[in-house]
PAZAPA-4460 file (N, C-alpha, C; in steps of 0.05 Angstrom, whole numbers, plus 32768, in hexadecimal, padded with zeros to 4 digits):
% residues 108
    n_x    n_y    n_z   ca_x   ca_y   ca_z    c_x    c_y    c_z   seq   type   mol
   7327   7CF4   8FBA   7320   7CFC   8FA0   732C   7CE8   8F8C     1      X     A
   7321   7CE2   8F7A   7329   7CC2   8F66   7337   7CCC   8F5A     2      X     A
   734E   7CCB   8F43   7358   7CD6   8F26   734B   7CE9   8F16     3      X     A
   7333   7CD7   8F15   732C   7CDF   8EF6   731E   7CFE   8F01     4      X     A
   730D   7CFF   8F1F   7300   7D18   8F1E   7319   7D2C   8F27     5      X     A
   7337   7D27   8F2B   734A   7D32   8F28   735A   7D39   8F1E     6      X     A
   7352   7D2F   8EF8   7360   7D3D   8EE9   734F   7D49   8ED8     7      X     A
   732F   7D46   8EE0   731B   7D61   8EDA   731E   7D78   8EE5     8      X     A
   7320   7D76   8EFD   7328   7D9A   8F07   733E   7DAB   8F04     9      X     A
   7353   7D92   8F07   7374   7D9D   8EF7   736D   7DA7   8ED2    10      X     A
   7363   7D9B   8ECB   7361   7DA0   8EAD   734F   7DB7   8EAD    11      X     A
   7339   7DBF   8EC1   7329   7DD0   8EBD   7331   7DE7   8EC8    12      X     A
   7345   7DE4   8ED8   7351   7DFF   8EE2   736A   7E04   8ED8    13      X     A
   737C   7DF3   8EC6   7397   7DFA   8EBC   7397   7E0F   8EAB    14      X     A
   73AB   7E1F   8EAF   73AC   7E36   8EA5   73B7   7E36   8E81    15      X     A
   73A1   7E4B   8E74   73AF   7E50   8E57   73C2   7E52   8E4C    16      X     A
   73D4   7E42   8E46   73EF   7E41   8E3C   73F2   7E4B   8E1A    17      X     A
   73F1   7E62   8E11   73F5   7E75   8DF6   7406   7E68   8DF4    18      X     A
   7410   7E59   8DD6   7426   7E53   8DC3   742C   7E69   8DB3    19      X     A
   7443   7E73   8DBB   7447   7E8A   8DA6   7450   7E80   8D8D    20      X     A
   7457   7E65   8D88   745E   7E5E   8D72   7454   7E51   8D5E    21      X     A
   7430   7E4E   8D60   7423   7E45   8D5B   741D   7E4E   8D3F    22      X     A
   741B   7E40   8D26   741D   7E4C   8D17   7400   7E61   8D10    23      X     A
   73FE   7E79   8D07   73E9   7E8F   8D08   73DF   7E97   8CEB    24      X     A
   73CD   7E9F   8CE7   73BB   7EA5   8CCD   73C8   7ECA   8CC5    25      X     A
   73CE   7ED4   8CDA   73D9   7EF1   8CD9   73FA   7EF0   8CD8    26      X     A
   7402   7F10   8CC9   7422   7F13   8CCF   7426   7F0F   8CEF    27      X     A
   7441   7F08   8CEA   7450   7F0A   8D0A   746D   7F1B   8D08    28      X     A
   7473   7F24   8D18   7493   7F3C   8D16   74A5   7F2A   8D25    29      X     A
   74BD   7F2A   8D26   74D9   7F29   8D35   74DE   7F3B   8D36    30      X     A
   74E9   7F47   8D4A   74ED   7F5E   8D52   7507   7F5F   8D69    31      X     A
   7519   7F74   8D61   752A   7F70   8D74   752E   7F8F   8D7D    32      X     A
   7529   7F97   8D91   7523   7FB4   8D9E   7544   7FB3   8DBF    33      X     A
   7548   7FD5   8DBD   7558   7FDA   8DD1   7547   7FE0   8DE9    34      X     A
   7551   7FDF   8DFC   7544   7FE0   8E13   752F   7FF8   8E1F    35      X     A
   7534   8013   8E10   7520   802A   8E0C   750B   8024   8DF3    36      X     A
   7509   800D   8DE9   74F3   7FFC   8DDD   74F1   800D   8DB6    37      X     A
   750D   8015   8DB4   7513   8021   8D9E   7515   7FFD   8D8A    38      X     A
   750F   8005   8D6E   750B   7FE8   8D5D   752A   7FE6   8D53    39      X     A
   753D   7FCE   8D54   7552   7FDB   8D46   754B   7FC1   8D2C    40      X     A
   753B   7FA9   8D27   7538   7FA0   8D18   7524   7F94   8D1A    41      X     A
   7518   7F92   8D03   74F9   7F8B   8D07   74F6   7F73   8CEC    42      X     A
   74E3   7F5C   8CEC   74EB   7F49   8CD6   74C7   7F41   8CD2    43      X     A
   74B8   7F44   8CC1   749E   7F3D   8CBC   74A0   7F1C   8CB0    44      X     A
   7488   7F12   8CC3   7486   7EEF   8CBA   7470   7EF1   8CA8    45      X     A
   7469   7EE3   8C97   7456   7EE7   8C8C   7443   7ECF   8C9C    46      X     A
   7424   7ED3   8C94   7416   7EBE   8CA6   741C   7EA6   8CA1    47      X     A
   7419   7E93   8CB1   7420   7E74   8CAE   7438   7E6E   8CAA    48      X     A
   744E   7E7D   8CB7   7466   7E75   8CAF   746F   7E71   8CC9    49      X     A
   748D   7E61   8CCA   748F   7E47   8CE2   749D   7E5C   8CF4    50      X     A
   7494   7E64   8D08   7498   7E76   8D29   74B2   7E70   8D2B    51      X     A
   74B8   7E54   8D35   74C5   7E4E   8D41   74E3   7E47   8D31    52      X     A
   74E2   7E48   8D16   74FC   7E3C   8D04   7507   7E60   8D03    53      X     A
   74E9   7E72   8CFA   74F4   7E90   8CFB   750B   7E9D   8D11    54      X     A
   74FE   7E92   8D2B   750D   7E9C   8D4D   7525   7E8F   8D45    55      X     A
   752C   7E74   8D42   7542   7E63   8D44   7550   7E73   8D31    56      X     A
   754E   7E7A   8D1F   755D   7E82   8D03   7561   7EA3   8D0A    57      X     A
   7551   7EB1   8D1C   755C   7EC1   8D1A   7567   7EC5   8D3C    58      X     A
   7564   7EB7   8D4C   7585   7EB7   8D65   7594   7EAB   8D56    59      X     A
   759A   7E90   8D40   75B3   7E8D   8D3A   75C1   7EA9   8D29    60      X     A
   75B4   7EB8   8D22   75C3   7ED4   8D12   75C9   7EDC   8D2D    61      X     A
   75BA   7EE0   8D44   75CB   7EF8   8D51   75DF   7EE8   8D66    62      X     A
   75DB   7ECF   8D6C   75F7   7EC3   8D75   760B   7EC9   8D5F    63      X     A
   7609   7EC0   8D49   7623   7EBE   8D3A   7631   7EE5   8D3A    64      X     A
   761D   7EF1   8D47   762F   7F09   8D45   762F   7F14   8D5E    65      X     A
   7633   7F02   8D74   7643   7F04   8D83   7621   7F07   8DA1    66      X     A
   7611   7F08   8D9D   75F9   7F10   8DB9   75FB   7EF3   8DBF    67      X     A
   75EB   7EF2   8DE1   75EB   7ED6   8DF1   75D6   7EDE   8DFA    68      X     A
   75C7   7EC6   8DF5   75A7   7EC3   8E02   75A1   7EC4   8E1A    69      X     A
   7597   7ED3   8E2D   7595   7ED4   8E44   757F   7EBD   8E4E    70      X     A
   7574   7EB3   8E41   755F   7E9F   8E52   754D   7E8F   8E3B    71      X     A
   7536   7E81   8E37   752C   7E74   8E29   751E   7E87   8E11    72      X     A
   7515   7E73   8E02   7503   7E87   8DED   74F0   7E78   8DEE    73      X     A
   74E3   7E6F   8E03   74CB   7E5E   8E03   74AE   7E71   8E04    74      X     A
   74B2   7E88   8E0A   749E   7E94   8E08   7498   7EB3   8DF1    75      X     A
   74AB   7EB1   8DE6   74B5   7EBE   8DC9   74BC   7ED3   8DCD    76      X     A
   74CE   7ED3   8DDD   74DE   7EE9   8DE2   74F4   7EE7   8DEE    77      X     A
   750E   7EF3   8DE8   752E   7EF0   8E00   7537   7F0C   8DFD    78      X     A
   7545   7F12   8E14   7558   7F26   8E14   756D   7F13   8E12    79      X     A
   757B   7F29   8E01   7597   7F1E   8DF2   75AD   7F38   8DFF    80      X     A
   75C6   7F2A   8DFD   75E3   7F3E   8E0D   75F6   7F36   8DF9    81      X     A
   7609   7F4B   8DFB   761D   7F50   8DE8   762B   7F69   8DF4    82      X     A
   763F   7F61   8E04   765E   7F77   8E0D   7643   7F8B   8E21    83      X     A
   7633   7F81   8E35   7626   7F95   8E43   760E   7F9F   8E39    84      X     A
   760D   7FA2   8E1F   75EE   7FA8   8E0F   75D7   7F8F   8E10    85      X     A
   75C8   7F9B   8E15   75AA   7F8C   8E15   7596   7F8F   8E06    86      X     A
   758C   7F7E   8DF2   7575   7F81   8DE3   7566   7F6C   8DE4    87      X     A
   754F   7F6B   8DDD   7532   7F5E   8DDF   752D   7F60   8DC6    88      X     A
   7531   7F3C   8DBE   7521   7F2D   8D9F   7504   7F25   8DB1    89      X     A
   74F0   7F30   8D9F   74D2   7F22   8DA5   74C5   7F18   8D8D    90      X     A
   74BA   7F08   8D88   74A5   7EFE   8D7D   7487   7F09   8D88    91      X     A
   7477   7F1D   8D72   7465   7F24   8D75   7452   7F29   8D60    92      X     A
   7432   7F2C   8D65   741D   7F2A   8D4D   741B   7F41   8D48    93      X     A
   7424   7F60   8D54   7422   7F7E   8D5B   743A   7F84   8D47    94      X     A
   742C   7F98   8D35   7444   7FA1   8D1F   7455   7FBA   8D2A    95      X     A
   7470   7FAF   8D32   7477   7FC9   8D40   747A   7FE5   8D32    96      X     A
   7474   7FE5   8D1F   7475   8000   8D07   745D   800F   8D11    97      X     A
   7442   7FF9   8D1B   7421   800A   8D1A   742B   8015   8D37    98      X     A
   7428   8034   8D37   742B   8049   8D4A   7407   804A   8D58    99      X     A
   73FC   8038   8D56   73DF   8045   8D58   73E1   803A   8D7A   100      X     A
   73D4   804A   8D8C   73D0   8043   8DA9   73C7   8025   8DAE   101      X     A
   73D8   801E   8DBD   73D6   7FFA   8DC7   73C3   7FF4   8DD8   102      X     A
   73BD   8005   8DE3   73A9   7FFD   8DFE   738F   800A   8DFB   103      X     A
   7374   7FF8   8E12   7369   800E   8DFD   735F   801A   8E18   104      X     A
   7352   8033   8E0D   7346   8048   8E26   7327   804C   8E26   105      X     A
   731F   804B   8E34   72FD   8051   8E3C   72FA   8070   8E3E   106      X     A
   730E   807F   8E43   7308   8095   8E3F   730E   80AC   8E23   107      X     A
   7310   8096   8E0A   7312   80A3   8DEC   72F4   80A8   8DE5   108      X     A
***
């Protein structure tokens, strides 16, 4: 198989890679929830505003008061620790305030 018809099928089969940081035409939330998925702070972006300066700016608030990142924020989300406690900052387009059913059902 030559190159070139081998980086047609790689390119035609590589999988969709979502930028969550991409900048978006809609609000976006930060959201930092306890592990029973209760909100303990919630931060509205307005559209077109920079994903990624927002996330950075807001783990440097919760390092400086004391949480440690458990793993990357490459996919817009970390659980964060502090003395045994665990919470989850996400980056998401879902307003966690709208109570309306997430999923949808074929049988409504």
């Amino acid at each position: 198989m030559d190159a070139a018809r081998a980086a047609r099928e790689t390119s035609a089969m590589a999988r969709y890679h979502h930028d969550v940081y991409a900048s978006a035409n809609t609000p976006r939330y930060l959201v930092v929830l306890d592990l029973q998925w209760q909100i303990i702070e919630c931060e509205r972006l307005e559209p077109c505003a920079d994903l990624r300066c927002a996330m950075t700016t807001t783990i440097g608030r919760l390092v400086a008061d004391g949480w440690k990142l458990e793993s990357s924020v490459k996919f817009g989300f970390v659980f964060l620790n502090r003395q045994g406690i665990r919470r989850l900052l996400i980056l998401t387009e879902r307003d966690p305030l709208d109570r309306r059913p997430q999923a949808f059902s074929p049988f409504k």
